[in-house]
Every structure is written in structure tokens, then in C-alpha cells.
PDBQT receptor file of N, H, CA, C and O in Angstrom, charges set to zero:
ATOM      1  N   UNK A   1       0.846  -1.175   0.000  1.00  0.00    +0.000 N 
ATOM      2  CA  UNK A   1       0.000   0.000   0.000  1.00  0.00    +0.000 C 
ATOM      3  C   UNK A   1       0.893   1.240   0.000  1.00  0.00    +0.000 C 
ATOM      4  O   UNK A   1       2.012   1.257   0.512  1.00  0.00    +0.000 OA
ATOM      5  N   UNK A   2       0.324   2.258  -0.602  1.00  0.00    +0.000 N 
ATOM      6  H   UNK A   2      -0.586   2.244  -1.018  1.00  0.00    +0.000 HD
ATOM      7  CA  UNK A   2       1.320   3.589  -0.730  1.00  0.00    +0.000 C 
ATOM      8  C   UNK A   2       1.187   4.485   0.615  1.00  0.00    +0.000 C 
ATOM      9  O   UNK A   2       0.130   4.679   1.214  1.00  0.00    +0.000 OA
ATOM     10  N   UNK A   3       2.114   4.856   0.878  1.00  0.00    +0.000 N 
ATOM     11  H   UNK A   3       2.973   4.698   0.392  1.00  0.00    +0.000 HD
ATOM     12  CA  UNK A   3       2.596   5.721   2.203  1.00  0.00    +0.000 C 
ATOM     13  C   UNK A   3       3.038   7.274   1.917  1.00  0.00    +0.000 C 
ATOM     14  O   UNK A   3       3.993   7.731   1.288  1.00  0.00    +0.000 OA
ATOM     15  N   UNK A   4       2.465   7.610   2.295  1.00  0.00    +0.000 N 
ATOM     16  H   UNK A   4       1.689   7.239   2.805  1.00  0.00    +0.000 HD
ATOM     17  CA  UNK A   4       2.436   9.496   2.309  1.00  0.00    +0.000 C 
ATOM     18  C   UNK A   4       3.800   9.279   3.065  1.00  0.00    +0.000 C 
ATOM     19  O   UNK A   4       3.967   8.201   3.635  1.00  0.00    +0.000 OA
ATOM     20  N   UNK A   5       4.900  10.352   3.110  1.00  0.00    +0.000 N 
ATOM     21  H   UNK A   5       4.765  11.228   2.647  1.00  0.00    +0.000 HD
ATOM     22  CA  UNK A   5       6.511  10.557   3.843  1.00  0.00    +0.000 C 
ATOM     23  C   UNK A   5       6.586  12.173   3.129  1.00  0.00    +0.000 C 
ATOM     24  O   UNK A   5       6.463  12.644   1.999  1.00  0.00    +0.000 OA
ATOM     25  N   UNK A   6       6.918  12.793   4.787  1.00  0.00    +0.000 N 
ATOM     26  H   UNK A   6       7.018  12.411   5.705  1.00  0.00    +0.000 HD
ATOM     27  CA  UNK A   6       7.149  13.943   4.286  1.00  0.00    +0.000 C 
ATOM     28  C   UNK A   6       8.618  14.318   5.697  1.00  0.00    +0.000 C 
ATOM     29  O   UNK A   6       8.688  13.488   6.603  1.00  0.00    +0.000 OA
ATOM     30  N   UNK A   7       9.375  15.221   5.720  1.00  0.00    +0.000 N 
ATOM     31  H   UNK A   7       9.318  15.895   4.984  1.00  0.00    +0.000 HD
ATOM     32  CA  UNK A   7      10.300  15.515   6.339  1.00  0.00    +0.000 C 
ATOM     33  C   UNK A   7      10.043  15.334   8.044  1.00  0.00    +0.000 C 
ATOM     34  O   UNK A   7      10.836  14.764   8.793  1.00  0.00    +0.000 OA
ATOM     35  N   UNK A   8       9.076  15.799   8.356  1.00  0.00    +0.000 N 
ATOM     36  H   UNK A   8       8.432  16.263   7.747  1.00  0.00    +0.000 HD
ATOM     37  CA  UNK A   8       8.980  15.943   9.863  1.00  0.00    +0.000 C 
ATOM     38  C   UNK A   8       7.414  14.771  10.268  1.00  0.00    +0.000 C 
ATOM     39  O   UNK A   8       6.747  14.771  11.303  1.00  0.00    +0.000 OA
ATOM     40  N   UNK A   9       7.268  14.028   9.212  1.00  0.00    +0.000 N 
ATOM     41  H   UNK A   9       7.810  14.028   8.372  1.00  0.00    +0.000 HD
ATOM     42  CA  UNK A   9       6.458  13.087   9.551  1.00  0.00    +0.000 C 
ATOM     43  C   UNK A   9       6.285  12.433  11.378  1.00  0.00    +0.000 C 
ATOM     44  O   UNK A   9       5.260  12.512  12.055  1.00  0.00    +0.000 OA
ATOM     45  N   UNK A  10       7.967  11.659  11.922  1.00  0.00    +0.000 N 
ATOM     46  H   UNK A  10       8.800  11.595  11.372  1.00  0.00    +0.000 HD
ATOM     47  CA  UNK A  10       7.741  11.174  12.930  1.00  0.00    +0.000 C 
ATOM     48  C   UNK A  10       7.132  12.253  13.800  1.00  0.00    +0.000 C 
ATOM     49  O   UNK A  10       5.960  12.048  14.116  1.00  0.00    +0.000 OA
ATOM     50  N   UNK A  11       7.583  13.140  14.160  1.00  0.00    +0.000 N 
ATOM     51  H   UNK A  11       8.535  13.306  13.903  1.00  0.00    +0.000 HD
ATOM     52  CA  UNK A  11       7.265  14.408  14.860  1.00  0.00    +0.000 C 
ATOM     53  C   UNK A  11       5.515  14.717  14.834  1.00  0.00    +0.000 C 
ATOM     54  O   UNK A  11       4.794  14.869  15.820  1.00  0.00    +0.000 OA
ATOM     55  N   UNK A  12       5.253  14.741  13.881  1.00  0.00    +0.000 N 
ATOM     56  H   UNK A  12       5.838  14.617  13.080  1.00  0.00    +0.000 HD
ATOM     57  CA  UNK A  12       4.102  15.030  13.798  1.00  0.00    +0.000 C 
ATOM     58  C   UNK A  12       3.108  13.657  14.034  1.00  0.00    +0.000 C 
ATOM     59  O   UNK A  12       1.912  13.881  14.222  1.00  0.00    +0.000 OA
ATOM     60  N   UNK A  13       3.420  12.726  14.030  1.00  0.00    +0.000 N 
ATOM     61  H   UNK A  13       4.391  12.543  13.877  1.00  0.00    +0.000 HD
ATOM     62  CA  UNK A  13       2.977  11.632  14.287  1.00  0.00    +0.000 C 
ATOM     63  C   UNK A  13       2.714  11.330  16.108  1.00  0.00    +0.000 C 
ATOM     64  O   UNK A  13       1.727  10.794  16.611  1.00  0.00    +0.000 OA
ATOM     65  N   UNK A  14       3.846  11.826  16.769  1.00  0.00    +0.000 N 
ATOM     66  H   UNK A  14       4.648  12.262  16.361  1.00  0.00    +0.000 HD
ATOM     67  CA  UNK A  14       3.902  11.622  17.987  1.00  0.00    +0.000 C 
ATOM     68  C   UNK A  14       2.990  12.706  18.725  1.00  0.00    +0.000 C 
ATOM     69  O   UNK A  14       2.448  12.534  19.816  1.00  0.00    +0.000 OA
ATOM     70  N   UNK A  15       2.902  14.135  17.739  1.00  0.00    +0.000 N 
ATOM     71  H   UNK A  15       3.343  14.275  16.852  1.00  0.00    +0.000 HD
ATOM     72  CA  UNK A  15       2.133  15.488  18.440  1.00  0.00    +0.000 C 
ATOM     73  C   UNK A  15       0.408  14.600  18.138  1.00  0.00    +0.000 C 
ATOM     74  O   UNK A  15      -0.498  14.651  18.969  1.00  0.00    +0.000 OA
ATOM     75  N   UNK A  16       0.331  14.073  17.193  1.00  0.00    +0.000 N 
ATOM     76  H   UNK A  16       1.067  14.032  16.517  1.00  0.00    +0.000 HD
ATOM     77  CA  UNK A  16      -1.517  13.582  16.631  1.00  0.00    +0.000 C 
ATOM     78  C   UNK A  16      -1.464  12.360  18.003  1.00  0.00    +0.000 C 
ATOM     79  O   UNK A  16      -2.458  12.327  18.729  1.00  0.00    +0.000 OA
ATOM     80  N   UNK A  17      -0.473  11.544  18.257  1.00  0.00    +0.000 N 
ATOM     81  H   UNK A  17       0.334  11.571  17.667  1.00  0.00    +0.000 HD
ATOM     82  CA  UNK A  17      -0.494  10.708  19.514  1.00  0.00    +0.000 C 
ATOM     83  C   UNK A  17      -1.005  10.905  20.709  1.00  0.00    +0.000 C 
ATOM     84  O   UNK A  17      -1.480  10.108  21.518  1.00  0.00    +0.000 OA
ATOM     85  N   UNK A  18      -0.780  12.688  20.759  1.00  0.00    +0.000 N 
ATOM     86  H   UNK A  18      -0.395  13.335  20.102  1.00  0.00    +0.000 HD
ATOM     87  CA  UNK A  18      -0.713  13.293  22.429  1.00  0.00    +0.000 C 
ATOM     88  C   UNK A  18      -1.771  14.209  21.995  1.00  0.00    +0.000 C 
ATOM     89  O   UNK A  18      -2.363  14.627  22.990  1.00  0.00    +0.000 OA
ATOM     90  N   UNK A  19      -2.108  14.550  21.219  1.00  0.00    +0.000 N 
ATOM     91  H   UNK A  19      -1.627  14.210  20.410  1.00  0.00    +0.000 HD
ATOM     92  CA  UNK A  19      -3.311  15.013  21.076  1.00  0.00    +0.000 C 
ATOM     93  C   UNK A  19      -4.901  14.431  21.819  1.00  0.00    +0.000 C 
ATOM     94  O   UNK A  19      -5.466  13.494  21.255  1.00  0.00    +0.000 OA
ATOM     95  N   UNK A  20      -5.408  14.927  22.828  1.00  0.00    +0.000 N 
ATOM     96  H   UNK A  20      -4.949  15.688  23.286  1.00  0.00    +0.000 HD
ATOM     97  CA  UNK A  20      -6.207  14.332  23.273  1.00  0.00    +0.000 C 
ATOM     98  C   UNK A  20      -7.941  14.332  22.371  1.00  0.00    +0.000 C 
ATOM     99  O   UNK A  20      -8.196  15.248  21.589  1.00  0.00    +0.000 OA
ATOM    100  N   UNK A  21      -8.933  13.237  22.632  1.00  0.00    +0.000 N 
ATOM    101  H   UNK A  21      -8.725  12.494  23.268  1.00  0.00    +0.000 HD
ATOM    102  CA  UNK A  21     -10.414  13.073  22.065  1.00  0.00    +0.000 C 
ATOM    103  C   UNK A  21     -11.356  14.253  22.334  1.00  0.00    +0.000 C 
ATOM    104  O   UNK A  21     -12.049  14.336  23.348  1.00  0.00    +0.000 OA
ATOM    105  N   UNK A  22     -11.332  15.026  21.492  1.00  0.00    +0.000 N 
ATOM    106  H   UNK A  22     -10.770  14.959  20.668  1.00  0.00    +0.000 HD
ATOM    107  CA  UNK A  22     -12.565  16.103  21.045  1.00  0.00    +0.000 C 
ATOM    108  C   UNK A  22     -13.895  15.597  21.237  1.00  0.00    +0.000 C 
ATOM    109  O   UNK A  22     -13.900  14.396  20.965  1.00  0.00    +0.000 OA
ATOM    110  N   UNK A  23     -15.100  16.039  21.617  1.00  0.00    +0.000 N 
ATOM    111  H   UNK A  23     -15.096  17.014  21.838  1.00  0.00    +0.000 HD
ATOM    112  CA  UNK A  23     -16.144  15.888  21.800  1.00  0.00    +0.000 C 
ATOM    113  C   UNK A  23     -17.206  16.393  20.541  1.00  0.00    +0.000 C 
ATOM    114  O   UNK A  23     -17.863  17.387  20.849  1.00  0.00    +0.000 OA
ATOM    115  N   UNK A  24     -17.445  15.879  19.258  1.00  0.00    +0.000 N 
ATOM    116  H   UNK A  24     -16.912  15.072  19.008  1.00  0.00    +0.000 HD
ATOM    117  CA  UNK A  24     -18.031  16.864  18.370  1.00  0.00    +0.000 C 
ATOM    118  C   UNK A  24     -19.678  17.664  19.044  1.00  0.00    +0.000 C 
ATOM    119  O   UNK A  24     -20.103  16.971  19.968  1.00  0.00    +0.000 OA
ATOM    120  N   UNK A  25     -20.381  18.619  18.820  1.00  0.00    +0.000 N 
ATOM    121  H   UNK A  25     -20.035  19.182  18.069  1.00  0.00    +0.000 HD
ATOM    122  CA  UNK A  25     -20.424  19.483  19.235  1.00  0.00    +0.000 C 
ATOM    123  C   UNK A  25     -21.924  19.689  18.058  1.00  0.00    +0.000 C 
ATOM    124  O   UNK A  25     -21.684  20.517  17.179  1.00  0.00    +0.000 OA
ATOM    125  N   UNK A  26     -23.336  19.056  17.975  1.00  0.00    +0.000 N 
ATOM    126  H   UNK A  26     -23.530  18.383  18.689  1.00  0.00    +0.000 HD
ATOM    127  CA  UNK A  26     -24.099  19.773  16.856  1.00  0.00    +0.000 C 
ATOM    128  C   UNK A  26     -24.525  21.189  17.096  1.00  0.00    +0.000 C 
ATOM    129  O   UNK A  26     -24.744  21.519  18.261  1.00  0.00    +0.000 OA
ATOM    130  N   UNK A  27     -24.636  21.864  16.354  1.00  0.00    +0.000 N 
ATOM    131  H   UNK A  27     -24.458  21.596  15.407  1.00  0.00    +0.000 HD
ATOM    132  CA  UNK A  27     -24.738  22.708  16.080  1.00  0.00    +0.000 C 
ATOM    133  C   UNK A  27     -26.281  23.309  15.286  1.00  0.00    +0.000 C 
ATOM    134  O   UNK A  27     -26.253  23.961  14.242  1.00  0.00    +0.000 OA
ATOM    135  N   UNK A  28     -27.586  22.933  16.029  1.00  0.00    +0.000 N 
ATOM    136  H   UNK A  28     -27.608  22.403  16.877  1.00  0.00    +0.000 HD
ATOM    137  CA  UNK A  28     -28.908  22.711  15.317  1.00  0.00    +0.000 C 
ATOM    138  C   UNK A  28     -29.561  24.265  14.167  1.00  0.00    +0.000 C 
ATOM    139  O   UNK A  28     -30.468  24.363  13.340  1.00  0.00    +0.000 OA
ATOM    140  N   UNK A  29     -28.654  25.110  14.644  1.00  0.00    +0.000 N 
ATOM    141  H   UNK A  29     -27.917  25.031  15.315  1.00  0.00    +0.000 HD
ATOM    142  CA  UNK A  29     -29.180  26.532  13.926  1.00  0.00    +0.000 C 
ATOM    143  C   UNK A  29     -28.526  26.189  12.476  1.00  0.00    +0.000 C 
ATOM    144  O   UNK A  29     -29.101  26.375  11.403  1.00  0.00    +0.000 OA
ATOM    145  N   UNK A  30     -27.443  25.745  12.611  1.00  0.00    +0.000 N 
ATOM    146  H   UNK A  30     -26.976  25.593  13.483  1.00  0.00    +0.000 HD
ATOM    147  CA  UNK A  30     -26.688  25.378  11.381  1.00  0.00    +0.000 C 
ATOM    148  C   UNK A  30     -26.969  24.246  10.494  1.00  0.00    +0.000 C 
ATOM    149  O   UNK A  30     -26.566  24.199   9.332  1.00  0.00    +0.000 OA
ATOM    150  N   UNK A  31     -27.742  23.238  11.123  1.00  0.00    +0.000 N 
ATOM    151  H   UNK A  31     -28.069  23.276  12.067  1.00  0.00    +0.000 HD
ATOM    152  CA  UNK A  31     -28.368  22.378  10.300  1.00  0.00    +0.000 C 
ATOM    153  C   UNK A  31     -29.243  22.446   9.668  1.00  0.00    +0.000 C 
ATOM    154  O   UNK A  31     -30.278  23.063   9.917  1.00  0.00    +0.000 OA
ATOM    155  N   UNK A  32     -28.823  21.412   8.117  1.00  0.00    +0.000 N 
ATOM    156  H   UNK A  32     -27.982  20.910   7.915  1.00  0.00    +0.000 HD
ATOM    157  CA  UNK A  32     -29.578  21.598   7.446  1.00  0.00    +0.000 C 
ATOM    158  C   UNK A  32     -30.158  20.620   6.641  1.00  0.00    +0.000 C 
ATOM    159  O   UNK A  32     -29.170  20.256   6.003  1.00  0.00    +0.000 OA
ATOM    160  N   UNK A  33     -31.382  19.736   6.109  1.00  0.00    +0.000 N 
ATOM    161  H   UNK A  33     -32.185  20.032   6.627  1.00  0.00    +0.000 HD
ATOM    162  CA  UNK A  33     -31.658  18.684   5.283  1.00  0.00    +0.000 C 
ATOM    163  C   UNK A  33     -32.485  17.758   6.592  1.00  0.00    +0.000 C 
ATOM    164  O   UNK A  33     -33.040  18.155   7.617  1.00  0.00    +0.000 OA
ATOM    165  N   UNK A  34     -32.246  16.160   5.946  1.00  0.00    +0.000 N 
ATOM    166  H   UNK A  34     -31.795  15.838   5.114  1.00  0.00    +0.000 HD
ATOM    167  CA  UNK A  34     -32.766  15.261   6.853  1.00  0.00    +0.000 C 
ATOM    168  C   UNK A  34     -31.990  14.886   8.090  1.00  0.00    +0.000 C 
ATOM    169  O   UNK A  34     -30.871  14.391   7.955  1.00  0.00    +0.000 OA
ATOM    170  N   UNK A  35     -32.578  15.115   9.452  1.00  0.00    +0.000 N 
ATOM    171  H   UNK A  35     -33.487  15.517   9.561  1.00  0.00    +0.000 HD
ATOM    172  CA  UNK A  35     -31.550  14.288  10.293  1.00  0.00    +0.000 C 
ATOM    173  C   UNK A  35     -30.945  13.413  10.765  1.00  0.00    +0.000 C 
ATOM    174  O   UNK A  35     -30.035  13.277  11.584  1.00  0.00    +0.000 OA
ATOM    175  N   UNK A  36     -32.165  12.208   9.540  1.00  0.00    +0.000 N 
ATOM    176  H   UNK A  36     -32.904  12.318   8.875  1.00  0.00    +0.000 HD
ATOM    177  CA  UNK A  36     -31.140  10.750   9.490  1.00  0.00    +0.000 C 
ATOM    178  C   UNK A  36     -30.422  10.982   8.806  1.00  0.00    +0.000 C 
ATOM    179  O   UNK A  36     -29.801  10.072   9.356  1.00  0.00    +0.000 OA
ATOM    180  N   UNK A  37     -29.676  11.372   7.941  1.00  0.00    +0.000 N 
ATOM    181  H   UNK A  37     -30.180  12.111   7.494  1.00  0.00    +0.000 HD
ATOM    182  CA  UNK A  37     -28.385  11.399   7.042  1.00  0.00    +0.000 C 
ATOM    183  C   UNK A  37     -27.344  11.011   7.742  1.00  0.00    +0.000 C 
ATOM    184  O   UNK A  37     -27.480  11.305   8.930  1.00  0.00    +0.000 OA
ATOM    185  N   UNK A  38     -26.169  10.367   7.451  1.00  0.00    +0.000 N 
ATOM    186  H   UNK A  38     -26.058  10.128   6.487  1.00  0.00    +0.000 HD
ATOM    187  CA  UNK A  38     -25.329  10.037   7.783  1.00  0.00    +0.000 C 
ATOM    188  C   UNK A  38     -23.933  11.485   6.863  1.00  0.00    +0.000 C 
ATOM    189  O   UNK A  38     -22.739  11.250   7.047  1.00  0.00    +0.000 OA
ATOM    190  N   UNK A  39     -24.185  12.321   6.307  1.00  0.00    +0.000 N 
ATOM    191  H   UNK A  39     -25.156  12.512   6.158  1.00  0.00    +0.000 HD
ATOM    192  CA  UNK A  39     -23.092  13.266   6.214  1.00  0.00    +0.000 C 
ATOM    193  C   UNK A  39     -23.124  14.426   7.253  1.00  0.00    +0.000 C 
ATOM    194  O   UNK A  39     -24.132  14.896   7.782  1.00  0.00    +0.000 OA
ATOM    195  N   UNK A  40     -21.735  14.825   7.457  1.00  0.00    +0.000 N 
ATOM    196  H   UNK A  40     -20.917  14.444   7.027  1.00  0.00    +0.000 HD
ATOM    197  CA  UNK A  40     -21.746  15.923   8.378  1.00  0.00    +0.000 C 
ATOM    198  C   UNK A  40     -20.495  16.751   7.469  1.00  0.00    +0.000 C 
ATOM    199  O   UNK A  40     -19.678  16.319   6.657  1.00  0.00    +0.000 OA
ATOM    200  N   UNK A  41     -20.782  18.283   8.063  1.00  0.00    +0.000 N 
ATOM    201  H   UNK A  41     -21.446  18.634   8.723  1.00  0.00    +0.000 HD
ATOM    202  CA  UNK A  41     -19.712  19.545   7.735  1.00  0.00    +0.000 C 
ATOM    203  C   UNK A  41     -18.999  19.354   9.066  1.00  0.00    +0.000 C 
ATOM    204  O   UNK A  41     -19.802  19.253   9.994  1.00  0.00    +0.000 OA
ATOM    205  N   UNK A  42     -17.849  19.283   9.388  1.00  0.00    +0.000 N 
ATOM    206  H   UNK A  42     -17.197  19.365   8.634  1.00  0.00    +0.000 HD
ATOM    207  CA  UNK A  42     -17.252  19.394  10.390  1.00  0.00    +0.000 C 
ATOM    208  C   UNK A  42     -16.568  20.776  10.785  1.00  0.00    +0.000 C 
ATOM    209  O   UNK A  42     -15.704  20.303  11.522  1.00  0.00    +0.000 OA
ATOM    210  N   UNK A  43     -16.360  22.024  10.816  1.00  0.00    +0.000 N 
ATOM    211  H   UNK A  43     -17.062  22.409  10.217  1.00  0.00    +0.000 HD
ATOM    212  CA  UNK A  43     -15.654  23.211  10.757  1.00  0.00    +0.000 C 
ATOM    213  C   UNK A  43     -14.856  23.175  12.143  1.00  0.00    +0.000 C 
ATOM    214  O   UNK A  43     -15.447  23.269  13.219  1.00  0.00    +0.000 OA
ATOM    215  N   UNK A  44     -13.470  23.033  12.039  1.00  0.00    +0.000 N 
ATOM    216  H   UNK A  44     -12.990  22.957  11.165  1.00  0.00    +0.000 HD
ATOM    217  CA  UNK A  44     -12.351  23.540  12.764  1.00  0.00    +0.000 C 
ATOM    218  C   UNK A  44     -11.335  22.718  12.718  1.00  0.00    +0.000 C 
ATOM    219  O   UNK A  44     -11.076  22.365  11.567  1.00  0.00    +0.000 OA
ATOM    220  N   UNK A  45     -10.646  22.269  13.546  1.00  0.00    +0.000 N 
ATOM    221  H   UNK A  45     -10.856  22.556  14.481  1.00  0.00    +0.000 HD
ATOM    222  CA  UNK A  45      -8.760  21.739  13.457  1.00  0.00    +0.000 C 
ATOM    223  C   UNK A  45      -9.543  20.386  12.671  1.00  0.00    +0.000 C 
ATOM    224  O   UNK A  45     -10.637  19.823  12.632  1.00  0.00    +0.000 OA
ATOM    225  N   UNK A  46      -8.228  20.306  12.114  1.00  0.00    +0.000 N 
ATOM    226  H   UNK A  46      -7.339  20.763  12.145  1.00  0.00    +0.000 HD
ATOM    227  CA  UNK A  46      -8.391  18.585  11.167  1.00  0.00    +0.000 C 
ATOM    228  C   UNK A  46      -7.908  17.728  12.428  1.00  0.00    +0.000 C 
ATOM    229  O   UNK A  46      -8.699  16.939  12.947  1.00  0.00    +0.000 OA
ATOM    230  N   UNK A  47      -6.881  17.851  12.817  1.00  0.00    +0.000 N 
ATOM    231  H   UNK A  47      -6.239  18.492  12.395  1.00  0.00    +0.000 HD
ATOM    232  CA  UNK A  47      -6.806  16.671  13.898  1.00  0.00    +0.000 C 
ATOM    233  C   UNK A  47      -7.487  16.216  14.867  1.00  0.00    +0.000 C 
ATOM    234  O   UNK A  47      -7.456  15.113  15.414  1.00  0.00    +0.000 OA
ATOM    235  N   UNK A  48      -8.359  17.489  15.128  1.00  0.00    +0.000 N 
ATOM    236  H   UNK A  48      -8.384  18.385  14.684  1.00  0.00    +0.000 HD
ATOM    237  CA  UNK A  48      -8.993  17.405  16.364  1.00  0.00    +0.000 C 
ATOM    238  C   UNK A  48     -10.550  16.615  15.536  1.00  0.00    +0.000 C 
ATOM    239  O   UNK A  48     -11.099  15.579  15.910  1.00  0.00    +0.000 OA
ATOM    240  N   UNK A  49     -10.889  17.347  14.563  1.00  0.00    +0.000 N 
ATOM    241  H   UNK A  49     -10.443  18.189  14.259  1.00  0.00    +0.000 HD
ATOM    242  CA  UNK A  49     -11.748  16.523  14.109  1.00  0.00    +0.000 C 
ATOM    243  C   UNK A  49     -11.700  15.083  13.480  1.00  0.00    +0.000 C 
ATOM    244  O   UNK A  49     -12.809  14.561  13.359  1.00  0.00    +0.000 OA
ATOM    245  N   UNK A  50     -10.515  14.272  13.016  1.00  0.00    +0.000 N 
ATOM    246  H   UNK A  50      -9.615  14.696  13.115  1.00  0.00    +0.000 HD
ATOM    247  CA  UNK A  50     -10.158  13.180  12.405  1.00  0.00    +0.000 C 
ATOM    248  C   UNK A  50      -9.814  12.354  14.018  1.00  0.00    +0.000 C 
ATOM    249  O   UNK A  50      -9.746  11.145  14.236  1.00  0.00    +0.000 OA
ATOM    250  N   UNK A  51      -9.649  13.463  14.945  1.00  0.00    +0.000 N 
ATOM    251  H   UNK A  51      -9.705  14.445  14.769  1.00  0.00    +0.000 HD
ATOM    252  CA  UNK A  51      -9.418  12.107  16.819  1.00  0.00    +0.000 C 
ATOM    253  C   UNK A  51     -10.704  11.972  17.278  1.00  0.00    +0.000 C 
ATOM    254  O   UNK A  51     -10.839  11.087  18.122  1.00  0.00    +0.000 OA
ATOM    255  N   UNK A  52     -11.753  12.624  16.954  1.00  0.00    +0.000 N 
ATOM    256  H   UNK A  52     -11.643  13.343  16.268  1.00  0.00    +0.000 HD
ATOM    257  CA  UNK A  52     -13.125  12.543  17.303  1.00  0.00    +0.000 C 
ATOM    258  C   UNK A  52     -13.690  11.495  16.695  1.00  0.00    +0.000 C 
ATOM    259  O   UNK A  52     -14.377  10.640  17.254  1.00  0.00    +0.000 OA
ATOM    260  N   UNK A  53     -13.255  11.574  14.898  1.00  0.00    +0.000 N 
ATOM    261  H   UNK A  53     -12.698  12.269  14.444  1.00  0.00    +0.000 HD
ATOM    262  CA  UNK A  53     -14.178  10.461  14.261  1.00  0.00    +0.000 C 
ATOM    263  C   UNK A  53     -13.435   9.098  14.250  1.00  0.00    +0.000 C 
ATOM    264  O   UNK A  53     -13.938   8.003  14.001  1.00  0.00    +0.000 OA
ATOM    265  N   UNK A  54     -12.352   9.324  14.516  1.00  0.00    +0.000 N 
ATOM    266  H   UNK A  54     -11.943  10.213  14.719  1.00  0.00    +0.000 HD
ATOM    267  CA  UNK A  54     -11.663   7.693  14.748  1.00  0.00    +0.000 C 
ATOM    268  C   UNK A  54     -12.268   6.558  15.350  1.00  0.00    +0.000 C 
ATOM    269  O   UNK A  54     -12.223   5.430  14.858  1.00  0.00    +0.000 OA
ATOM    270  N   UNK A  55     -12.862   6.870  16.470  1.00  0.00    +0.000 N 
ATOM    271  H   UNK A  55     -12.898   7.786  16.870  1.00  0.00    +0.000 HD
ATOM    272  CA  UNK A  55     -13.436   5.709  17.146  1.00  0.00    +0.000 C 
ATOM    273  C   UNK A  55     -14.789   5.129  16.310  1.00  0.00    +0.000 C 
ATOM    274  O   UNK A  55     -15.118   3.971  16.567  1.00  0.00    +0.000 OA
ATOM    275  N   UNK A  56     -15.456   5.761  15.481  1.00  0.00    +0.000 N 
ATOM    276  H   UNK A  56     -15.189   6.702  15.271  1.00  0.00    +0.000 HD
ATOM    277  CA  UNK A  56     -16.352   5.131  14.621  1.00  0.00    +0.000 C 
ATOM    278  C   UNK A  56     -16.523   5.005  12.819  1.00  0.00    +0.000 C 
ATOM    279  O   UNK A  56     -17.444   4.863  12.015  1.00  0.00    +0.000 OA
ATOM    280  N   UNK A  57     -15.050   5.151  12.791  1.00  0.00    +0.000 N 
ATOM    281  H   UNK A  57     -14.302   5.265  13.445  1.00  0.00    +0.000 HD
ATOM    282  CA  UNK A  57     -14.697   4.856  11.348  1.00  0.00    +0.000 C 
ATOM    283  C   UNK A  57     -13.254   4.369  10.786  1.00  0.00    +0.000 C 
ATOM    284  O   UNK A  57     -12.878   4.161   9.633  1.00  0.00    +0.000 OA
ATOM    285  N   UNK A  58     -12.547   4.258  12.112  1.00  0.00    +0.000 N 
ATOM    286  H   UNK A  58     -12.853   4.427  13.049  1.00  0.00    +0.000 HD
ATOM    287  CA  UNK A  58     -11.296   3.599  12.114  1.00  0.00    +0.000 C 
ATOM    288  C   UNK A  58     -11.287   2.388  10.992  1.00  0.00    +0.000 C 
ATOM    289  O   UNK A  58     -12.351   1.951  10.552  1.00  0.00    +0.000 OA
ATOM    290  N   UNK A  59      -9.981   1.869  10.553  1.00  0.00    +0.000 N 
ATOM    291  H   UNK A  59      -9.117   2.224  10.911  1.00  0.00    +0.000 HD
ATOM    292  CA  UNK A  59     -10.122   0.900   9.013  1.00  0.00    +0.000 C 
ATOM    293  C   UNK A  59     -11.382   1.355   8.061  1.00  0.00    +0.000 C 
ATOM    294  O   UNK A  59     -11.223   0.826   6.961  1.00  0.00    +0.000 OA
ATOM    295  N   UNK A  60     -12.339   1.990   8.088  1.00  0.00    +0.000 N 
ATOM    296  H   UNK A  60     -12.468   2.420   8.981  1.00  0.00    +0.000 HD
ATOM    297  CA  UNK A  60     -13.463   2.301   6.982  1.00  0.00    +0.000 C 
ATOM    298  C   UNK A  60     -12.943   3.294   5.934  1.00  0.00    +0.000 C 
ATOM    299  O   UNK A  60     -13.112   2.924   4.772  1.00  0.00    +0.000 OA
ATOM    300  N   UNK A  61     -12.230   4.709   6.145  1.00  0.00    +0.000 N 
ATOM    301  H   UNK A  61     -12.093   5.009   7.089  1.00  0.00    +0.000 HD
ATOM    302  CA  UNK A  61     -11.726   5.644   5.480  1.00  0.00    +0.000 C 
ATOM    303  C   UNK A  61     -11.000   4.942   4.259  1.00  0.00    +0.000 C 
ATOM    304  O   UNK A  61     -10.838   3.724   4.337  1.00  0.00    +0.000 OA
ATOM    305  N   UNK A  62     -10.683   5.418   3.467  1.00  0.00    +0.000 N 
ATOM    306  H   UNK A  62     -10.815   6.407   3.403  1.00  0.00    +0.000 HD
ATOM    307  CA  UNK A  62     -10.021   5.039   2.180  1.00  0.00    +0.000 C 
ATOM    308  C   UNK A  62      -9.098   6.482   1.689  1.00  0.00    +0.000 C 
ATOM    309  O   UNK A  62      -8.009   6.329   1.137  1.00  0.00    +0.000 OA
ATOM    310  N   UNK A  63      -9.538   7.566   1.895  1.00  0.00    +0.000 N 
ATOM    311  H   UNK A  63     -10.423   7.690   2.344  1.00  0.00    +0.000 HD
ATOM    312  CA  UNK A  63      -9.181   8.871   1.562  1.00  0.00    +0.000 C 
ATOM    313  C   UNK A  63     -10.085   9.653   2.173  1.00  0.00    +0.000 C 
ATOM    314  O   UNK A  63     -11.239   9.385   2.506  1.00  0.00    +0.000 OA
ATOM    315  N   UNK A  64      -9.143  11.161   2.357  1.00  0.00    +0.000 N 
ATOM    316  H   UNK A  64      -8.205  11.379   2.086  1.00  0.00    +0.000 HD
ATOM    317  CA  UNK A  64      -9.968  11.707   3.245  1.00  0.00    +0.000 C 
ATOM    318  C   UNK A  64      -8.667  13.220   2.154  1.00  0.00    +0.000 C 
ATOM    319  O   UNK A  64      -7.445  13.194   2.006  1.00  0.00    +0.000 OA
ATOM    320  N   UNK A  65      -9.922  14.491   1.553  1.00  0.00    +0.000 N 
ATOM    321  H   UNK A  65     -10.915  14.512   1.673  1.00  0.00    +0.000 HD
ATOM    322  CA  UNK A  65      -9.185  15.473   1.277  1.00  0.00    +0.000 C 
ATOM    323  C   UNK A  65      -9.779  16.423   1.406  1.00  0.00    +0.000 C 
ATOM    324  O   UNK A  65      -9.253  17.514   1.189  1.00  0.00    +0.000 OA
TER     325      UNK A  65
């Protein structure tokens, strides 16, 4: 499988480690459509939002841009 490598990879690997679990947060004024849907807008840090959704999509992702 292909592997993303960029200069300060380990480093940044160990800061997403110690990064602690975000609580996501709806936001009902801002919603919009059906509320069974399974898509969401997430707005703010990528890490903080990709340590939130880990626990219920871990191995499922394929790409994420």
C-alpha cells in the first residue's frame, strides 16, 4: 500500500499521539436537510476533528481530502 513521507512526519505523528479526544459538538441553527443522514460539515482543526471520528470509522476511510 502507498505511504504518504514527508520531512517531519515522525514528529508530527507523535504530536496527533498526544493530542487528546474532542467531543463533536451539533450545532442545530446550522443544520440543514434530513436528520437521518449520515453526512456531516465538520468546521475547525483537522486533527482534532479526524481524533473525534476515529473511534467510529477507524479501518473504513479510504481517503480523506
Amino acid at each position: 500500500m502507498p505511504t504518504l513521507r514527508w520531512l517531519t512526519r515522525d514528529e508530527d505523528e507523535r504530536i496527533a499521539e498526544r493530542t487528546p479526544y474532542r467531543l463533536l459538538e451539533e450545532v442545530p441553527e446550522l443544520s440543514y436537510g434530513d436528520r437521518g443522514t449520515i453526512n456531516m460539515l465538520i468546521q475547525g482543526d483537522n486533527l482534532d476533528a479526524l481524533k473525534a471520528l476515529l473511534p467510529y470509522y477507524a479501518g473504513q476511510v479510504k481517503c480523506i481530502y
